[in-house]
KOLKOL-5675 format. One line per field, with one value per atom (N, C-alpha, C): residue number from 0; atom name; y negated, z negated, x. Coordinates in steps of 0.02 Angstrom, whole numbers. Each point is the difference from the previous one (the first is absolute). Example, Ala and Ser with C-alpha at 12.3 -4.5 7.8 and 13.67 -1.06 7.14 Angstrom:
<recs>
senu = [0, 0, 0, 1, 1, 1]
fiba = [N, CA, C, N, CA, C]
v = [284, -59, -60, -53, -59, -55]
w = [-390, 0, 0, 36, -3, -37]
u = [660, -45, 45, -18, 42, -39]
</recs>
This chain:
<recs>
senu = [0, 0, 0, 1, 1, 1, 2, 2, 2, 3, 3, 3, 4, 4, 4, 5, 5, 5, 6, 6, 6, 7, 7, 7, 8, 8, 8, 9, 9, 9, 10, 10, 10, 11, 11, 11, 12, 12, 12, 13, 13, 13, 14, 14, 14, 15, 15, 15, 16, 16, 16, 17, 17, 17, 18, 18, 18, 19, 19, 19, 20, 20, 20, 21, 21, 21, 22, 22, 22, 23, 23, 23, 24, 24, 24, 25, 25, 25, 26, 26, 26, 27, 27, 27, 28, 28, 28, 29, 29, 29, 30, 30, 30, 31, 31, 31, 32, 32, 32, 33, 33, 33, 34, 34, 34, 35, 35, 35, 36, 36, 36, 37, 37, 37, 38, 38, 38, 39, 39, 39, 40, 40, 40, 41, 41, 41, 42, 42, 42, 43, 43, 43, 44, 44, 44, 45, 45, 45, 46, 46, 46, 47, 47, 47, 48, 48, 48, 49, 49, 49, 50, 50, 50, 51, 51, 51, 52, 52, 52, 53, 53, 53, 54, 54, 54, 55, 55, 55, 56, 56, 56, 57, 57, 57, 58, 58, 58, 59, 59, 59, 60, 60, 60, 61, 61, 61, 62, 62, 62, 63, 63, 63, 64, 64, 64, 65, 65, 65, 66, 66, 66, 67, 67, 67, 68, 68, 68, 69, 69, 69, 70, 70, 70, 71, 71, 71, 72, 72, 72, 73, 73, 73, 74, 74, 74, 75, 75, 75, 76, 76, 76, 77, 77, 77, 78, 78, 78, 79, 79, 79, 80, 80, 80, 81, 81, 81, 82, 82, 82, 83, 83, 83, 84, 84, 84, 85, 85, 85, 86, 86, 86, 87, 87, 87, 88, 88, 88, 89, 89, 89, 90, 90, 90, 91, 91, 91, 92, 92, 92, 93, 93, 93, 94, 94, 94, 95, 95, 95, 96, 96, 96, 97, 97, 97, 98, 98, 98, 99, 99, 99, 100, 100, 100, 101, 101, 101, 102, 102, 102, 103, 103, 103, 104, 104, 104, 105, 105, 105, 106, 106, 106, 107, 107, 107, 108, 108, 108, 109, 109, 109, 110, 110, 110, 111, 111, 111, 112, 112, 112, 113, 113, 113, 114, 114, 114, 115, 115, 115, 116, 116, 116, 117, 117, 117, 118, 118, 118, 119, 119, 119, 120, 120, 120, 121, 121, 121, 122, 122, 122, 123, 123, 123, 124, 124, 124, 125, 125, 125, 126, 126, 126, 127, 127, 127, 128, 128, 128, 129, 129, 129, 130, 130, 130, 131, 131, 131, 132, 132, 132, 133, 133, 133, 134, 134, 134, 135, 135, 135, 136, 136, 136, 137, 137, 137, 138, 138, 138, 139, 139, 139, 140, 140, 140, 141, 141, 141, 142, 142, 142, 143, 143, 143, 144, 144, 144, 145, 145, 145, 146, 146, 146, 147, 147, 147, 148, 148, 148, 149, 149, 149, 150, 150, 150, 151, 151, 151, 152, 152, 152, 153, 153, 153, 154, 154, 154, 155, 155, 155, 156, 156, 156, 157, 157, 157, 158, 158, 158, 159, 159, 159, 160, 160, 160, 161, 161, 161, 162, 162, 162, 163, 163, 163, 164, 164, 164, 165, 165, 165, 166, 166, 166, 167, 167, 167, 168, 168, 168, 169, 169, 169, 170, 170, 170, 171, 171, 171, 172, 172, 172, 173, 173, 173, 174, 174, 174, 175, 175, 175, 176, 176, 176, 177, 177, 177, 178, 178, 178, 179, 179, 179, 180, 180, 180, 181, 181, 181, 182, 182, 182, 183, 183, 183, 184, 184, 184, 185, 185, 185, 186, 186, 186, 187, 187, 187, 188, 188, 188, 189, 189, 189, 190, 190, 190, 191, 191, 191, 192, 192, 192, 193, 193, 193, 194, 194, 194, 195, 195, 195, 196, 196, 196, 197, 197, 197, 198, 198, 198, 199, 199, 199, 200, 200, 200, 201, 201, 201, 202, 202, 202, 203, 203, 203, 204, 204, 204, 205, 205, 205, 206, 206, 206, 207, 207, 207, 208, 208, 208, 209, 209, 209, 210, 210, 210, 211, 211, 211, 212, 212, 212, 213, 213, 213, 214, 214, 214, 215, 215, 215, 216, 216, 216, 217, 217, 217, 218, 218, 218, 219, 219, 219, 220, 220, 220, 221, 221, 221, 222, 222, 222, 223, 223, 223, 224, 224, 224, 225, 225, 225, 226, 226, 226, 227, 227, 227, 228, 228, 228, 229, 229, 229, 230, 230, 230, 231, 231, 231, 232, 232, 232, 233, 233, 233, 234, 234, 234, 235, 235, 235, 236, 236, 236, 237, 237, 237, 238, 238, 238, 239, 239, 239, 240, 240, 240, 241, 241, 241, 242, 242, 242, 243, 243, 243, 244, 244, 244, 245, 245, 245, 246, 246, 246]
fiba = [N, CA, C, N, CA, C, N, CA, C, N, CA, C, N, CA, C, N, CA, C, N, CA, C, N, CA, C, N, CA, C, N, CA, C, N, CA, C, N, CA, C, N, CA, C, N, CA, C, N, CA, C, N, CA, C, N, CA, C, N, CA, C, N, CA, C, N, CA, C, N, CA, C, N, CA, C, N, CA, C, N, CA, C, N, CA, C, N, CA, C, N, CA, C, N, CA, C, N, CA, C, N, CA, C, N, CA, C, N, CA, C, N, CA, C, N, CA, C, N, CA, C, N, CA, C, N, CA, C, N, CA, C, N, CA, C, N, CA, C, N, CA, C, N, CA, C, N, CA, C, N, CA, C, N, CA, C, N, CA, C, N, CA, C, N, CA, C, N, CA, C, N, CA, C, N, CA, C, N, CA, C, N, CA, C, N, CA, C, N, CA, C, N, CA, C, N, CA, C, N, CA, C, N, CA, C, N, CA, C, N, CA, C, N, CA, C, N, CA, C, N, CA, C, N, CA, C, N, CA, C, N, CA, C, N, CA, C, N, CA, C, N, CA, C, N, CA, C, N, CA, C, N, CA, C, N, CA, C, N, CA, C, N, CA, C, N, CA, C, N, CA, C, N, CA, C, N, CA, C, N, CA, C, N, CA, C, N, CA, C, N, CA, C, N, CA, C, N, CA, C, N, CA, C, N, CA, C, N, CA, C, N, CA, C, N, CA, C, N, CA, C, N, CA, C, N, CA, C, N, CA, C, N, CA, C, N, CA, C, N, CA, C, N, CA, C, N, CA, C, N, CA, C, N, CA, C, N, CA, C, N, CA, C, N, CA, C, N, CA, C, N, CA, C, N, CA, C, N, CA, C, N, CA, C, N, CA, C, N, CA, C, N, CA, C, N, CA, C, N, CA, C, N, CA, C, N, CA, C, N, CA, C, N, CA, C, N, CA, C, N, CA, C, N, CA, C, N, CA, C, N, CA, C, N, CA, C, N, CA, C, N, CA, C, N, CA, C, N, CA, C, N, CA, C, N, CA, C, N, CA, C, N, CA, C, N, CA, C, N, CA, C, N, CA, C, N, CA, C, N, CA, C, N, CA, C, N, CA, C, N, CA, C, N, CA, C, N, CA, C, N, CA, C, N, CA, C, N, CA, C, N, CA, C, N, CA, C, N, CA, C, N, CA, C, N, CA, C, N, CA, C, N, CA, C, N, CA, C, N, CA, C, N, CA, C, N, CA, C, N, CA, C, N, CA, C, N, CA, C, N, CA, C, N, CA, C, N, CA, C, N, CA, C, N, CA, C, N, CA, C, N, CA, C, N, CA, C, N, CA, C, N, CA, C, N, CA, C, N, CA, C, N, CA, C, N, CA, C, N, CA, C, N, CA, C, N, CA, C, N, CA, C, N, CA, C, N, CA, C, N, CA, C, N, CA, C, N, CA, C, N, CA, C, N, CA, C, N, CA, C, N, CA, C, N, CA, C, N, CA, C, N, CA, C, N, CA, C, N, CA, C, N, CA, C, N, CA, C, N, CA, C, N, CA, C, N, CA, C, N, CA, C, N, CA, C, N, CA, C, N, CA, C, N, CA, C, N, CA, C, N, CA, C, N, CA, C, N, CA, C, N, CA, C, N, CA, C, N, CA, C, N, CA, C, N, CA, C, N, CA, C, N, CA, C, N, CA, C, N, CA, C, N, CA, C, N, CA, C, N, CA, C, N, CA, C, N, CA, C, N, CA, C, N, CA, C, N, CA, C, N, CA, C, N, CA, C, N, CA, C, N, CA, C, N, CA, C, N, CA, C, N, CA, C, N, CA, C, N, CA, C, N, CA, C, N, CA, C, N, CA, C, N, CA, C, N, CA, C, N, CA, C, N, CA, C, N, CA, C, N, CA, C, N, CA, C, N, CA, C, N, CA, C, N, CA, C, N, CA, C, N, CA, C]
v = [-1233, 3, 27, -28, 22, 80, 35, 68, 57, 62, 23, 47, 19, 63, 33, 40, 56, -54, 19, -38, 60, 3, 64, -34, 20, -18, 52, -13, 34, 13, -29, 14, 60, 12, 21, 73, 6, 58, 61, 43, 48, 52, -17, 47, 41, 23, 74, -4, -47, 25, -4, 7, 9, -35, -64, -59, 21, 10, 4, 26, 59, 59, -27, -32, -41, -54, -8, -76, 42, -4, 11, -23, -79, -30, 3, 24, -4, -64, -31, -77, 25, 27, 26, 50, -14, 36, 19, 35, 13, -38, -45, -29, 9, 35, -10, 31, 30, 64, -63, -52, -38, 3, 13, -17, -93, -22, -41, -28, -50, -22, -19, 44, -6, -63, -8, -35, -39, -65, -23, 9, 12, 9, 77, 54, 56, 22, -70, 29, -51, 71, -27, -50, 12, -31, 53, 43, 57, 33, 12, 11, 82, 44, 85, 18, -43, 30, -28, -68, 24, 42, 26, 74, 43, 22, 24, 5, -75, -19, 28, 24, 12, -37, -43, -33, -80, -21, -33, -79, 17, -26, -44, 6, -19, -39, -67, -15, -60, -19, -23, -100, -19, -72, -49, -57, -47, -34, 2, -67, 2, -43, -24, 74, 26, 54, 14, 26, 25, 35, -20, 58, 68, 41, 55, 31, 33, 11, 65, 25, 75, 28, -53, 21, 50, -46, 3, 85, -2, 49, 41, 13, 89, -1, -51, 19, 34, -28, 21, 92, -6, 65, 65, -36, 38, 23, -67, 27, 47, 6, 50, 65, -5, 64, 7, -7, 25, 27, -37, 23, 68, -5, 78, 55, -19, 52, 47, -60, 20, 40, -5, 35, 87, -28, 64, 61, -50, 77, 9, 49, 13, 26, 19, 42, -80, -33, -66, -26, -9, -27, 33, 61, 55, -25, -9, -16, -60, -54, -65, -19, 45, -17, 54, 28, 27, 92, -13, 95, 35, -78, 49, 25, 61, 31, -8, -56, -32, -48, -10, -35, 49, 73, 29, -40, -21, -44, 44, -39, 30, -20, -2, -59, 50, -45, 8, -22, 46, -35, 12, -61, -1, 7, 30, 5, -70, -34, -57, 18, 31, 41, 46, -15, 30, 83, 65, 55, 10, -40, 14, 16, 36, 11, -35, -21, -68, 15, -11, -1, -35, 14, -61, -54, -58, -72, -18, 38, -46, 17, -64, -11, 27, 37, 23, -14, -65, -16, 39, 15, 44, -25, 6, -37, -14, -48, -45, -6, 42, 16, 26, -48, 43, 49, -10, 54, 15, 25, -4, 18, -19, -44, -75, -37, -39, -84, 24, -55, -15, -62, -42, 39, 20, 31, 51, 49, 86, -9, -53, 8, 23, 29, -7, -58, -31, -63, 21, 42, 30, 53, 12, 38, 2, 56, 1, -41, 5, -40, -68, -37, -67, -37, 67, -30, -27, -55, -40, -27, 30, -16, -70, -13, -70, 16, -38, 7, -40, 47, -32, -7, -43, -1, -39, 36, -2, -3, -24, -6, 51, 36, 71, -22, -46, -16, -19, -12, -40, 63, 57, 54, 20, -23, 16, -54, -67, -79, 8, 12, -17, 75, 2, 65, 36, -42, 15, 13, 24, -7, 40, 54, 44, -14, -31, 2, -68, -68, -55, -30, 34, -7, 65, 56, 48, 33, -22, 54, -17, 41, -7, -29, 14, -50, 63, 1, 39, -39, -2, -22, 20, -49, 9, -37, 10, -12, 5, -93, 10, -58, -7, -55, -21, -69, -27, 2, 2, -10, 66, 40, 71, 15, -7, 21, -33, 13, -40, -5, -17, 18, -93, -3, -37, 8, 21, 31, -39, -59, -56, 76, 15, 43, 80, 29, 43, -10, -55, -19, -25, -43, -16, 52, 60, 66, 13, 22, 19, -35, -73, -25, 0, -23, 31, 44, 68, 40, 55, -29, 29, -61, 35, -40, -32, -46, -19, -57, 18, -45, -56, 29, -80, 0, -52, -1, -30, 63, -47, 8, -48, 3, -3, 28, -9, 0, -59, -11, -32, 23, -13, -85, -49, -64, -11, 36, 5, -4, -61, -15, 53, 64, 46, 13, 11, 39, -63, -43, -52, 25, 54, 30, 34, 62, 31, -44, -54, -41, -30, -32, -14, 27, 78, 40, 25, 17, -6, -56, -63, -51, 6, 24, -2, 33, 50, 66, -28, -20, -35, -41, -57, -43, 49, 26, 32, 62, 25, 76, -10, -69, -30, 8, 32, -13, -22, -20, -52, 68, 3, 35, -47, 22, -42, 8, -38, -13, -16, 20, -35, 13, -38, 38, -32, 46, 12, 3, -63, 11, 30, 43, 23, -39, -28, -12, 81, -31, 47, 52, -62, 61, 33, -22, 48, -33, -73, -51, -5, -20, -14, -97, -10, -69, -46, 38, -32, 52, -31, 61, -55]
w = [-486, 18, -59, -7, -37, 17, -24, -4, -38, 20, -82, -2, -56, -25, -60, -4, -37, -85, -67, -44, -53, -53, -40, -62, -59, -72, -49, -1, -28, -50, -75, -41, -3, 63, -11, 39, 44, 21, -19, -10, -30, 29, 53, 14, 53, 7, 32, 72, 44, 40, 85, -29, 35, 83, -8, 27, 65, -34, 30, 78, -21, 65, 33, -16, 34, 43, -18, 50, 63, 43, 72, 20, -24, 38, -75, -38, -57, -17, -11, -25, -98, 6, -96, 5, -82, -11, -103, -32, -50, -40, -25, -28, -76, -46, -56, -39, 30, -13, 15, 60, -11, 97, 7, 80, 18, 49, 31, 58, 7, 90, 21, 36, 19, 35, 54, 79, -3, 3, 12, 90, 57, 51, 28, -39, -15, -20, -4, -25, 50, 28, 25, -32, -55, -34, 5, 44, 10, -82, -36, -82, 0, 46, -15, -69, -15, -68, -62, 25, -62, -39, 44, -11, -76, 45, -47, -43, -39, -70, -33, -65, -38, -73, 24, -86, 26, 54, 53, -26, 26, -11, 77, 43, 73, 45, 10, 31, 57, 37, 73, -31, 19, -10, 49, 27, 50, -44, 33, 6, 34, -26, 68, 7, 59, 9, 69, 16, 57, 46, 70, 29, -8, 7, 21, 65, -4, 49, 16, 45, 8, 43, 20, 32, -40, -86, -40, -36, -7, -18, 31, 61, 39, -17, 11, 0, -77, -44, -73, -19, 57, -20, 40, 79, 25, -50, -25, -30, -63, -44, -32, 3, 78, 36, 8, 33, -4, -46, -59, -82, 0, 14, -35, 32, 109, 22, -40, -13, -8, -64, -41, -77, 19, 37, 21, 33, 41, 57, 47, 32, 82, 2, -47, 10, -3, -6, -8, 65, -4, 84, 60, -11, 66, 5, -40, 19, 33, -7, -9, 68, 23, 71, 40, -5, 30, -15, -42, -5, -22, -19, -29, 31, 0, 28, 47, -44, 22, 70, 16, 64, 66, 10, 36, 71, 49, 34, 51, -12, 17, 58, 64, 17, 17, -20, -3, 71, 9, 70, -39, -12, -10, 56, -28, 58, -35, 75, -28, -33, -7, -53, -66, -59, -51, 2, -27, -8, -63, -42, -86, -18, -38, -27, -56, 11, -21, -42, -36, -34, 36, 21, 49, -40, 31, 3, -30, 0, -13, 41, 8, 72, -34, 28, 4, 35, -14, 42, 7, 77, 11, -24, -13, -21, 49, 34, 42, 11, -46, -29, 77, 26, 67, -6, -49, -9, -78, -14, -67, 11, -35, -61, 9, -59, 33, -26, -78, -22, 32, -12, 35, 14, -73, -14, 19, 25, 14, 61, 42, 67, 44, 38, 45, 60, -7, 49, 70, 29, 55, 22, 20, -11, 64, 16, 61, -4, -66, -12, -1, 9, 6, 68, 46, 73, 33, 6, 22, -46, -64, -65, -2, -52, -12, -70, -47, -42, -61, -52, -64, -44, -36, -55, -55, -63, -40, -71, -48, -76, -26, -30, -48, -42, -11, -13, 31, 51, 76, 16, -9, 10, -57, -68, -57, 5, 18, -34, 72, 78, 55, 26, -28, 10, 81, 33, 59, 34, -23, 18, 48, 9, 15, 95, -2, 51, 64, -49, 13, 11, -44, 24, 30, -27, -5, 64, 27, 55, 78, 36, 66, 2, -75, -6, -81, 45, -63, -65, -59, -65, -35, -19, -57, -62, -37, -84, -54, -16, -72, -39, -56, -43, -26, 28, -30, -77, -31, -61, -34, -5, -19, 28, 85, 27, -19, 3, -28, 72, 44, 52, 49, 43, 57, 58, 18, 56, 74, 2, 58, 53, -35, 29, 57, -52, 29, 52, -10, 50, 50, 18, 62, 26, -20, 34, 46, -54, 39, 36, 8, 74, 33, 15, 31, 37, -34, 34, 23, -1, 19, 48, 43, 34, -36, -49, -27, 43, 3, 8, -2, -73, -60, -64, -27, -100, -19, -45, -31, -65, -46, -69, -50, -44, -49, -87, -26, -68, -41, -94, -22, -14, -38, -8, -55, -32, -49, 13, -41, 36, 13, -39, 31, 57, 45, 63, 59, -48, 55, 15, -41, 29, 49, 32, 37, 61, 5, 36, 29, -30, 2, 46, -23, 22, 73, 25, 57, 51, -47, 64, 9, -22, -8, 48, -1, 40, 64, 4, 97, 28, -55, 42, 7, -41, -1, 53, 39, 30, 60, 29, 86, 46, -29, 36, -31, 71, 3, -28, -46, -30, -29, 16, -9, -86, -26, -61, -53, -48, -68, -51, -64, -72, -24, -41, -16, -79, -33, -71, -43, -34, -38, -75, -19, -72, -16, -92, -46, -6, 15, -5, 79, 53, 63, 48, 1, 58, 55, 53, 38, -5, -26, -18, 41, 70, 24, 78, 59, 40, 64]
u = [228, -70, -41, -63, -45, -48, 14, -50, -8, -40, -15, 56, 15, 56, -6, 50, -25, 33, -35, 37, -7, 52, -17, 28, -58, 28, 22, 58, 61, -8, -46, -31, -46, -53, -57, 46, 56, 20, 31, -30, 28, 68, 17, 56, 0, -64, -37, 41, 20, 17, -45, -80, -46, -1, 12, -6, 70, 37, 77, -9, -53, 6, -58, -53, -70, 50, 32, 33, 27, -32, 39, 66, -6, 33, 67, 8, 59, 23, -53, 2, 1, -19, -26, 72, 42, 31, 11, 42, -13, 70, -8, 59, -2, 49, -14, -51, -24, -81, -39, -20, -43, -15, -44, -21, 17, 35, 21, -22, -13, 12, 37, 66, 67, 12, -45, 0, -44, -25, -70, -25, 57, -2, -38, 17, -16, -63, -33, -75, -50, -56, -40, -50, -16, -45, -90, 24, -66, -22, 26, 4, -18, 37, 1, 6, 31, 22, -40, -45, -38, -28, -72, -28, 53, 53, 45, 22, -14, 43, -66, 24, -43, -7, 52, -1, -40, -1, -36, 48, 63, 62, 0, -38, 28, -65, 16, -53, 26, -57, 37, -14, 52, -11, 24, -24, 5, 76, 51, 61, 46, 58, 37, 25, 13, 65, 15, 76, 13, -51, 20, -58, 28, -76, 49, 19, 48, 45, -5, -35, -14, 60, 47, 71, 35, -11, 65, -19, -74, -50, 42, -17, 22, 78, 29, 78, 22, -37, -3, -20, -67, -12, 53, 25, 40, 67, 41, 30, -9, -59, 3, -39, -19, -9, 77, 37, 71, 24, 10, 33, -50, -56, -53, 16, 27, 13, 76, 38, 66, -3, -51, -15, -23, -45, -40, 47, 31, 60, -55, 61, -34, -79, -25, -63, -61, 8, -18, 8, 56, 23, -36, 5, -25, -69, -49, -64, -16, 60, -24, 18, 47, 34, -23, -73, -28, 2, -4, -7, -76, -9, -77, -53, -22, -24, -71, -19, -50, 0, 74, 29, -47, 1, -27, -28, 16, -41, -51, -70, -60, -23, -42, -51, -47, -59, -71, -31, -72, -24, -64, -50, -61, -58, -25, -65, -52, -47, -31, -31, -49, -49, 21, -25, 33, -58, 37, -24, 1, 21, -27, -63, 1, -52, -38, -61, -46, -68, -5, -67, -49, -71, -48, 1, 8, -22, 91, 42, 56, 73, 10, 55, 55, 56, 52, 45, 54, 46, 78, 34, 47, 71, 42, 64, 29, 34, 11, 91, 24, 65, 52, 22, 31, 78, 14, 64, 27, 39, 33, 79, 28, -22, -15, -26, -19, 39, 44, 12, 65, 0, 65, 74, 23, 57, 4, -60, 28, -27, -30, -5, 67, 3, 47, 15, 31, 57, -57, 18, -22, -14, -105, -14, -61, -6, -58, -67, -29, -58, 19, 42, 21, 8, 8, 3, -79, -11, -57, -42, 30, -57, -14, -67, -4, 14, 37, 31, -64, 14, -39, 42, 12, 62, -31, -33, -40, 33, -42, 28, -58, 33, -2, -101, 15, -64, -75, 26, -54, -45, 5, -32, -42, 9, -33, -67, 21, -35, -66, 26, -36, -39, -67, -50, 17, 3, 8, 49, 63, 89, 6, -35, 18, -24, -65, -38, 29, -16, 22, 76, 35, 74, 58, -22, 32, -16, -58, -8, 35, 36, 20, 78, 33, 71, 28, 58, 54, 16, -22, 2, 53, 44, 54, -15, 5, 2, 52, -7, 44, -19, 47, -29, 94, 6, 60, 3, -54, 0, 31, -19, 16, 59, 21, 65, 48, 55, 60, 37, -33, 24, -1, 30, -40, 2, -60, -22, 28, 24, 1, 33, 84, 24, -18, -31, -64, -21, -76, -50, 48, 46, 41, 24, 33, 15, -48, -72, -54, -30, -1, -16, 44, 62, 53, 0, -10, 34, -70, -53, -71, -33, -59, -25, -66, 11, -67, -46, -55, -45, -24, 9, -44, 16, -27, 43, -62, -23, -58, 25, -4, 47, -94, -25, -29, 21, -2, 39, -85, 14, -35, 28, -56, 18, 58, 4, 61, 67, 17, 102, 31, 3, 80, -31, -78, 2, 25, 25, 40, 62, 31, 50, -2, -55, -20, -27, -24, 1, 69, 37, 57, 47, 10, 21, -13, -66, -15, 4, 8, -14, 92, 54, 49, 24, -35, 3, -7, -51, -46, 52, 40, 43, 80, 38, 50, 1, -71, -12, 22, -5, 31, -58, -53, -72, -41, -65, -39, -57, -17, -65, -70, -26, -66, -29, -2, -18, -42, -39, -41, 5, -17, -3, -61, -42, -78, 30, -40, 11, -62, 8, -76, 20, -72, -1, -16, 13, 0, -67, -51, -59, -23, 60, -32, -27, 14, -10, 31, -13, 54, 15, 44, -2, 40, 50, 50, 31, -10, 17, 9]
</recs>
């Protein structure tokens, strides 16, 4: 198939490295002191790593290449989340399989009316946040705030891009958060526990338009058929500048 990808001239690259750690997806690697594109499958074609180069060695170009494969992506990054735990030792491990402190589980009861304190003529909205923690991985499987919830299962970004996250989606439904891209993880496993083994409601999935939050998508709709219940369902796509472009 024809589409854009990452292309880098080996001439103009200096070595630095830069690019390597900008690639999410570890499509860029260092061969020879020369930055590489290992995988053509491996690259979104999103170009993170332009920005980065400084010798301006790296630019995005239309041709034939593999799709990419955001399957092959996580399994890639899982496995060298593994090799890093096994480097690191247990004090590595302990956090990752839940020790960090930040796990603490919270729940919140908002009052409708916010009591912040406001300057005249400007609105002050309340945080809409129904428990903590809140991201995917340090949630707990099963947890009191999950019994009747309507479930939000959000990309790490959907709260930065959409002004209103907090009010319009977030409010009246327990919110979890992550981003396949960054995790080396895949969540399918997870989210099926937690419908499973909680009484959920509803699944509202929000992903930005960008291919990896097709993993987080993915993952949940994975979850809905594998859980053995009938849960009621949507996913709300936001463009980049904060649209709602798909719901």
């Amino acid at each position: 198939m024809k589409r854009k990808i990452v292309e880098i001239d080996e001439a103009k690259c200096t070595g630095c490295g830069l690019c390597v750690n900008a690639c999410h997806e570890g499509a860029i690697a260092m061969v020879d002191g020369k930055a590489k594109l290992v995988k053509d499958d491996y690259c979104d074609g999103m170009g993170d790593c332009l920005p980065e180069c400084p010798a301006g060695a790296i630019k995005i170009v239309e041709r034939e290449a593999a799709a990419y494969d955001e399957k092959a992506v996580q399994e890639r990054k899982m496995a060298k989340m593994q090799e890093h735990m096994k480097a690191e030792g247990p004090a590595l491990r302990s956090i990752s399989e839940g020790g960090c402190p930040g796990k603490a589980m919270r729940q919140f009861n908002h009052s409708t009316g916010s009591t912040a304190a406001q300057a005249p003529g400007t609105a002050v909205s309340q945080s809409q946040l129904a428990q903590w923690p809140c991201q995917i991985r340090l949630v707990p499987v099963k947890a009191p705030f999950f019994q009747g919830a309507k479930l939000l299962i959000a990309a790490d970004c959907t709260a930065y891009a959409y002004a209103a996250f907090h009010q319009e989606f977030m409010r009246g439904k327990v919110t979890i958060v992550g981003c396949p891209k960054l995790d080396p993880v895949d969540y399918s496993e997870k989210l099926t526990e937690i419908l499973r083994e909680n009484d959920i409601k509803s699944v509202t999935i929000v992903r930005m338009e960008v291919p990896c939050c097709g993993g987080l998508e993915m993952a949940a709709k994975n979850a809905l058929q594998t859980s053995g219940k009938f849960i009621p369902w949507q996913v709300v796509t936001l463009s980049l500048d904060g649209r709602i472009i798909d719901s």
